[in-house]
C-alpha positions as a Markdown table, in Angstrom:
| # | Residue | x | y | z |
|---|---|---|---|---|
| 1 | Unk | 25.0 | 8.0 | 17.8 |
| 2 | Unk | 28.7 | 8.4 | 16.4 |
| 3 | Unk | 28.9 | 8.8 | 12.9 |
| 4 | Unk | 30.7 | 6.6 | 10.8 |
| 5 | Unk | 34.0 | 9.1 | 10.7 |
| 6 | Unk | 34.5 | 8.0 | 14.1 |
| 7 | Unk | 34.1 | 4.7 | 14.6 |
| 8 | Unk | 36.0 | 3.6 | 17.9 |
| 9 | Unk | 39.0 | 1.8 | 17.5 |
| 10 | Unk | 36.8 | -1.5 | 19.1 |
| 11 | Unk | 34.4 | -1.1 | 16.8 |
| 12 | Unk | 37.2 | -1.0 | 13.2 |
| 13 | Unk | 38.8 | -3.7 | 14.6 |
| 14 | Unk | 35.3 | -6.1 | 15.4 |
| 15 | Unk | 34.0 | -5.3 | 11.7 |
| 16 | Unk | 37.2 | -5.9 | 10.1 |
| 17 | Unk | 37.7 | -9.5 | 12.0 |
| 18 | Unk | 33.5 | -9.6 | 10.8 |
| 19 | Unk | 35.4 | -9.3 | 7.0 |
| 20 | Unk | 38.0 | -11.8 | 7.2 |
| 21 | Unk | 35.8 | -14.6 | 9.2 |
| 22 | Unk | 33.1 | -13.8 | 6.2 |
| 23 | Unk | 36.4 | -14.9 | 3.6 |
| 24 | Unk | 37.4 | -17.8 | 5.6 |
| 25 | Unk | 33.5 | -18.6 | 6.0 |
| 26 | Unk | 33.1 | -18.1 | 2.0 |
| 27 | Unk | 35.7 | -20.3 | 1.6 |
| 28 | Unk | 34.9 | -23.1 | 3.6 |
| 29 | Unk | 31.1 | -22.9 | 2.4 |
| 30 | Unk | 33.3 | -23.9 | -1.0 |
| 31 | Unk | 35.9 | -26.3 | 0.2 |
| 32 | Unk | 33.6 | -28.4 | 2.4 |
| 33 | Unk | 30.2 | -27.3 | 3.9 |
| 34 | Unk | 30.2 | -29.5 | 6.4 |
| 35 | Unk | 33.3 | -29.1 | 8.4 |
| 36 | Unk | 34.4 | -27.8 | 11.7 |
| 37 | Unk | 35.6 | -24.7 | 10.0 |
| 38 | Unk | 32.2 | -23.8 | 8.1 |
| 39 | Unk | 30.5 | -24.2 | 11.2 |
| 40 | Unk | 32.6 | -22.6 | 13.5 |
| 41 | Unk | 32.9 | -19.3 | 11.6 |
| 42 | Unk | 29.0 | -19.2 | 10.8 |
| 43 | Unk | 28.9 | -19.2 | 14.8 |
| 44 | Unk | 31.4 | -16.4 | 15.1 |
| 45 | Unk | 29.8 | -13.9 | 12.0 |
| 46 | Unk | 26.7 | -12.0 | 14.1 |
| 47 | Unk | 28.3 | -11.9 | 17.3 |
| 48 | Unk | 31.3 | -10.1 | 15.3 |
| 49 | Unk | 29.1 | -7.6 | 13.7 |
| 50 | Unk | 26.6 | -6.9 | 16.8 |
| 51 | Unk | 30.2 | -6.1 | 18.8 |
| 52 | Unk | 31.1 | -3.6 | 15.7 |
| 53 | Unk | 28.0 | -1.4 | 16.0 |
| 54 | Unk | 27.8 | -1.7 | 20.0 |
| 55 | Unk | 31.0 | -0.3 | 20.1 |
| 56 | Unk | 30.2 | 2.5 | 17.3 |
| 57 | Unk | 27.1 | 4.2 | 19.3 |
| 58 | Unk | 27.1 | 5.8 | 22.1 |
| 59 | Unk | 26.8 | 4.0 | 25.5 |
| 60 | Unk | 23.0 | 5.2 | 26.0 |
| 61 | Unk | 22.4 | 3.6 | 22.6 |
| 62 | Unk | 18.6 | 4.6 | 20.8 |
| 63 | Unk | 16.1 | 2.2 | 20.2 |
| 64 | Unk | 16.6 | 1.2 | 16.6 |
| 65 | Unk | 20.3 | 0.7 | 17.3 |
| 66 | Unk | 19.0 | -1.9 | 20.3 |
| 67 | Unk | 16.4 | -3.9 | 18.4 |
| 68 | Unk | 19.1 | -3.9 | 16.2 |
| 69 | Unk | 21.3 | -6.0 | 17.9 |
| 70 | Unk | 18.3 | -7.8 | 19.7 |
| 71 | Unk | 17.7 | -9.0 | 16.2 |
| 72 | Unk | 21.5 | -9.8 | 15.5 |
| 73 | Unk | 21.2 | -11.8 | 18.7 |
| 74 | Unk | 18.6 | -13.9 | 17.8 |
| 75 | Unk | 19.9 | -14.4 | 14.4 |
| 76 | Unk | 23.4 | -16.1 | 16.1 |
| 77 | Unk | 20.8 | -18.0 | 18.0 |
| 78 | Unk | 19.6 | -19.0 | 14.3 |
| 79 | Unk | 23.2 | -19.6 | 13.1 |
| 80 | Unk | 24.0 | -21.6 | 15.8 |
| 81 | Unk | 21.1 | -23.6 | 17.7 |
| 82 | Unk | 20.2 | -26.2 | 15.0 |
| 83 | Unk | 23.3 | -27.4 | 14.8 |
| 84 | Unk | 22.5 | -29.0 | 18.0 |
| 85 | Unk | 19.1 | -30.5 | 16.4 |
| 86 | Unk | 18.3 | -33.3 | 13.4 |
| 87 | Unk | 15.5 | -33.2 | 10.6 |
| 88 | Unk | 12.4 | -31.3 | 11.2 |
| 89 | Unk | 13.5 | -30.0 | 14.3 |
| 90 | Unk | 16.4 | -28.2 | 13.2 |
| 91 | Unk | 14.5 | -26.8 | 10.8 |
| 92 | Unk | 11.8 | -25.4 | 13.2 |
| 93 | Unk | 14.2 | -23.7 | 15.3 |
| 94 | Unk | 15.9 | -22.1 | 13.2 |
| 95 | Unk | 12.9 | -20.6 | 11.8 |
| 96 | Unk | 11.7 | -20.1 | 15.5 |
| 97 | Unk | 14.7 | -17.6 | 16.4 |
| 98 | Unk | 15.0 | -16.1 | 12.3 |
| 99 | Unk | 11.4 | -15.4 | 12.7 |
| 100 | Unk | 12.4 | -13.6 | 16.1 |
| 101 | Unk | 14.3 | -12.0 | 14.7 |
| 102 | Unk | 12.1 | -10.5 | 11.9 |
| 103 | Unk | 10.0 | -9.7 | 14.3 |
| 104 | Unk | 12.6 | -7.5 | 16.2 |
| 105 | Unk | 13.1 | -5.7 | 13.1 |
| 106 | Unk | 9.8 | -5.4 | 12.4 |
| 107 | Unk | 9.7 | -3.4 | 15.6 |
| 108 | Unk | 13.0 | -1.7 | 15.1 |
| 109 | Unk | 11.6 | -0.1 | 11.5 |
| 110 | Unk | 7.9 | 0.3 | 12.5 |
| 111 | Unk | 8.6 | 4.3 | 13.5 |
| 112 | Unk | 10.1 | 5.1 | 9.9 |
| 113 | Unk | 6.8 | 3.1 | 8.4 |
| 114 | Unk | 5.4 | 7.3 | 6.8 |
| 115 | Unk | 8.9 | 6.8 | 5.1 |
| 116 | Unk | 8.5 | 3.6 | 3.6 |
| 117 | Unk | 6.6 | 1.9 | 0.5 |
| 118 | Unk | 3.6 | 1.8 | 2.1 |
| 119 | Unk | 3.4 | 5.9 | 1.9 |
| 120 | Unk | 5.1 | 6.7 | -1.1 |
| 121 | Unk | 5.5 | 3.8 | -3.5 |
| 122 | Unk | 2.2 | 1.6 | -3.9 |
| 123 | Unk | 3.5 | 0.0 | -6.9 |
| 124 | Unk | 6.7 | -1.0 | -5.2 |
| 125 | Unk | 4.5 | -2.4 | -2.5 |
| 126 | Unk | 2.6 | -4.7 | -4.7 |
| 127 | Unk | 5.9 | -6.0 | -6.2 |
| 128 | Unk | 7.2 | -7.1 | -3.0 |
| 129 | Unk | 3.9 | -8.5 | -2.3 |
| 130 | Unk | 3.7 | -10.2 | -5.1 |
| 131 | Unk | 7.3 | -12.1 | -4.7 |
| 132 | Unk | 5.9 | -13.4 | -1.1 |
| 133 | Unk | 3.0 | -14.4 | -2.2 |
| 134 | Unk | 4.5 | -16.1 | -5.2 |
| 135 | Unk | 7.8 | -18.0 | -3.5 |
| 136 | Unk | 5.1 | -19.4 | -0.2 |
| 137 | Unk | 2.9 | -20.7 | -3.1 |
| 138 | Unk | 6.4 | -22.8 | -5.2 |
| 139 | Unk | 7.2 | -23.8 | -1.6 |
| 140 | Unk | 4.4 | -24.8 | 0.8 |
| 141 | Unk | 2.8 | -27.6 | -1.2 |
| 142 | Unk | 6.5 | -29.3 | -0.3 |
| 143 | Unk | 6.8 | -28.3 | 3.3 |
| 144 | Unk | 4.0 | -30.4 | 4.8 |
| 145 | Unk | 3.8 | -30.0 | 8.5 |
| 146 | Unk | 6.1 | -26.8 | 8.2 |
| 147 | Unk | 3.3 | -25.1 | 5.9 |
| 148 | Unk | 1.9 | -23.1 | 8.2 |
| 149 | Unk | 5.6 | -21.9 | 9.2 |
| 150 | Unk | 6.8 | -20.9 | 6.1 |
| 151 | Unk | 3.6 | -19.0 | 5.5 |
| 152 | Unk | 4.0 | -17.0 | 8.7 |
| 153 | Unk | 7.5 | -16.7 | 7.8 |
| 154 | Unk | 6.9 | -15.4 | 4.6 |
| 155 | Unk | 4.1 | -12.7 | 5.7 |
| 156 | Unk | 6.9 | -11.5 | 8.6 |
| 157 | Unk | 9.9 | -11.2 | 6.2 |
| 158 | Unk | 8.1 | -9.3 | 3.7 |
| 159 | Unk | 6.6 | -6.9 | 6.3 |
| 160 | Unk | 9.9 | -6.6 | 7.6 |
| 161 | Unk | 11.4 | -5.3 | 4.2 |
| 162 | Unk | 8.7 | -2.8 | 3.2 |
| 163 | Unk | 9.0 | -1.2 | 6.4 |
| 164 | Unk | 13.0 | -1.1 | 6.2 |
| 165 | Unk | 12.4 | 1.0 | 3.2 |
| 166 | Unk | 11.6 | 3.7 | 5.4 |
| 167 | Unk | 14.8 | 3.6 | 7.3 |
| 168 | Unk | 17.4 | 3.9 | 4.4 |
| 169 | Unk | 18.3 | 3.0 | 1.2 |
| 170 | Unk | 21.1 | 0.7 | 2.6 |
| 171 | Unk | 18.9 | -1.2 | 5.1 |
| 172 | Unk | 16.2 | -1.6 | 2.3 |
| 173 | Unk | 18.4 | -3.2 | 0.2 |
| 174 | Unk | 19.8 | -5.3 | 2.7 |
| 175 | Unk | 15.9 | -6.1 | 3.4 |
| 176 | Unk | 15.8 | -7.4 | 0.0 |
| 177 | Unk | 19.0 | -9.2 | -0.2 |
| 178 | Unk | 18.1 | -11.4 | 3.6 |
| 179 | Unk | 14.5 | -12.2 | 1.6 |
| 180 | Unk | 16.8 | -13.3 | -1.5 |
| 181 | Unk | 18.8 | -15.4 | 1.3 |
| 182 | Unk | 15.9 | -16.8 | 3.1 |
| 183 | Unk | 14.1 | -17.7 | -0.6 |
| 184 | Unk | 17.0 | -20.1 | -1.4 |
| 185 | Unk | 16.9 | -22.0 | 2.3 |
| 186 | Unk | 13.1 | -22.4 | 1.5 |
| 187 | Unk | 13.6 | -23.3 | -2.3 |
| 188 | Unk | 16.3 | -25.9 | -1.6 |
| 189 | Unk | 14.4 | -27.1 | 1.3 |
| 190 | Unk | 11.1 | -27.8 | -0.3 |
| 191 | Unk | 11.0 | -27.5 | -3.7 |
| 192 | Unk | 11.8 | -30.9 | -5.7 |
| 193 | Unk | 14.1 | -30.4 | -8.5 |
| 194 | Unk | 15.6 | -27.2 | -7.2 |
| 195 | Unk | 19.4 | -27.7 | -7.6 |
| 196 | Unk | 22.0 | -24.5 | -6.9 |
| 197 | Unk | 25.5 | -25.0 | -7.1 |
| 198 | Unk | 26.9 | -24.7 | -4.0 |
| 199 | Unk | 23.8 | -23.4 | -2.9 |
| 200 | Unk | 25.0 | -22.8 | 0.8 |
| 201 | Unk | 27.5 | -20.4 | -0.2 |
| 202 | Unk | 25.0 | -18.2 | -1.7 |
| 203 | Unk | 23.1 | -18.6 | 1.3 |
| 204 | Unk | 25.7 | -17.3 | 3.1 |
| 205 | Unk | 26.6 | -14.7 | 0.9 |
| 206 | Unk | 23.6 | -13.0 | 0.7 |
| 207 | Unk | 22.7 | -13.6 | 4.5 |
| 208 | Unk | 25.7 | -11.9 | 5.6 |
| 209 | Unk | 25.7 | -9.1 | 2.9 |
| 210 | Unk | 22.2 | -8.4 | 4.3 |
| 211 | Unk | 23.4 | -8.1 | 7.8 |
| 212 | Unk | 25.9 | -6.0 | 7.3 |
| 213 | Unk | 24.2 | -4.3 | 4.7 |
| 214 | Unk | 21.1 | -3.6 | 7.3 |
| 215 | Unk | 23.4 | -2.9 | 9.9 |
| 216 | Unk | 25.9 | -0.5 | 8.3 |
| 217 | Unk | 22.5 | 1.5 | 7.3 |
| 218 | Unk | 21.6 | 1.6 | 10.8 |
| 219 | Unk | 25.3 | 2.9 | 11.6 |
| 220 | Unk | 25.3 | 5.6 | 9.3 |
| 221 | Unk | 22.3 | 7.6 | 9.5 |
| 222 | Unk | 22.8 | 11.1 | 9.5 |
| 223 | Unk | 21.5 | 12.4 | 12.5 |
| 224 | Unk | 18.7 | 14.5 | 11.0 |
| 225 | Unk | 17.4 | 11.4 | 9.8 |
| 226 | Unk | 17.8 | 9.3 | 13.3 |
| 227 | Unk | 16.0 | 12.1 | 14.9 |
| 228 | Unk | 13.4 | 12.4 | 13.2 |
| 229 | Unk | 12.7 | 8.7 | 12.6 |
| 230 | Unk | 12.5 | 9.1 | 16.8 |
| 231 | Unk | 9.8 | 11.7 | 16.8 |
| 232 | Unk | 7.9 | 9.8 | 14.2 |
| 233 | Unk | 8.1 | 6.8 | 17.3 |
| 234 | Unk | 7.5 | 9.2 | 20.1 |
| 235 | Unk | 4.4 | 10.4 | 18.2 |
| 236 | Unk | 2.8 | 7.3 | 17.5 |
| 237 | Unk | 3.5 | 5.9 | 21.5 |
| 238 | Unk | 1.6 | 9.4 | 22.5 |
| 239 | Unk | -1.2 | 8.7 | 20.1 |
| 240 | Unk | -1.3 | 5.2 | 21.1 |
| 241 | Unk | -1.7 | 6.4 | 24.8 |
| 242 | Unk | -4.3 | 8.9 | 23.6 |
């Protein structure tokens, strides 16, 4: 993988047209939520930022850089496919592909796991347990048919940003920040009485600092690190083949 010093010329210009969509984005999240513009530059955000680290690795990219942007992929899917849906349904699939694409990054940290939480810092474990346990509880009496959803949500997101611990600092944070993004979609969807000032600008905010947050992490590993998170993967494939 390139390091960040020499990001291709593709790859500068993708994540600085990710930056100024995100401003126009911001802006139109302020102006009016609901219009062409909002919509149309939520649909342009992932696609921007997956095209940014494609072209910043090498061509025979390594698996945590493709489950990367498998995840990125089905989070445009996210951004974009219930637009096309009303109600309940919307609502379903946009869980359907975010939850796809928690699972991809489930997979894409699962190697670096003897890095994470789970290994090292019990107590921060049982503080991100904890928040799960305590956000599914304030929001599944409300959700009614999506109950079991939101709970299966909640379990994958959290798993998600214990293991991303493990990767880097920058990814862990931007772990925390998409369950901070993901906590106000499920507050302001089922909680009664929950009322955020423009509540889909923070959304957005802290969905897209996540994902750039969590890729960026990815893209600037040192390669000591990347390696060795691959032997860590290599050795648990040959013990699960043992």
């Amino acid at each position: 993988m390139r390091s960040p010093s020499s990001l291709t010329a593709t790859g500068i210009t993708a994540f600085a047209a990710f930056a100024g969509v995100t401003v126009v984005h911001l802006v139109a999240q302020l102006v009016d939520p609901d219009s062409l513009v909002t919509d149309a530059t939520q649909w342009l955000l992932m696609p921007l930022l997956a095209l940014g680290l494609a072209a910043s690795t090498e061509p025979r990219r390594d698996r945590l850089v493709k489950l990367i942007l498998l995840a990125l992929a089905f989070s445009w899917l996210g951004d974009a496919a219930p637009d096309l849906f009303d109600g309940d349904a919307a609502f379903l699939v946009l869980i359907g592909f975010f939850l796809c694409a928690q699972i991809t990054y489930i997979a894409a940290f699962l190697p670096y796991r003897d890095r994470s939480v789970l290994h090292t810092k019990r107590w921060v474990l049982a503080l991100y347990a904890v928040a799960v346990v305590v956000l599914v509880a304030v929001c599944a009496p409300g959700a009614g048919a999506l109950a079991v959803a939101v709970v299966i949500y909640g379990l994958c997101i959290a798993t998600m940003a214990v293991l991303a611990t493990g990767v880097s600092r920058a990814v862990a944070w931007g772990a925390v920040v998409f369950v901070i993004s993901d906590s106000l979609i499920a507050l302001n969807a089922f909680v009664d009485g929950f009322s955020l000032p423009a509540t889909g600008f923070w959304i957005m905010i802290t969905y897209i600092c996540a994902q750039a947050l969590i890729t960026g992490g990815v893209l600037s590993r040192s390669g000591t690190a990347h390696d060795s998170g691959d032997r860590a993967g290599s050795a648990d494939r040959t013990a699960d083949a043992g």
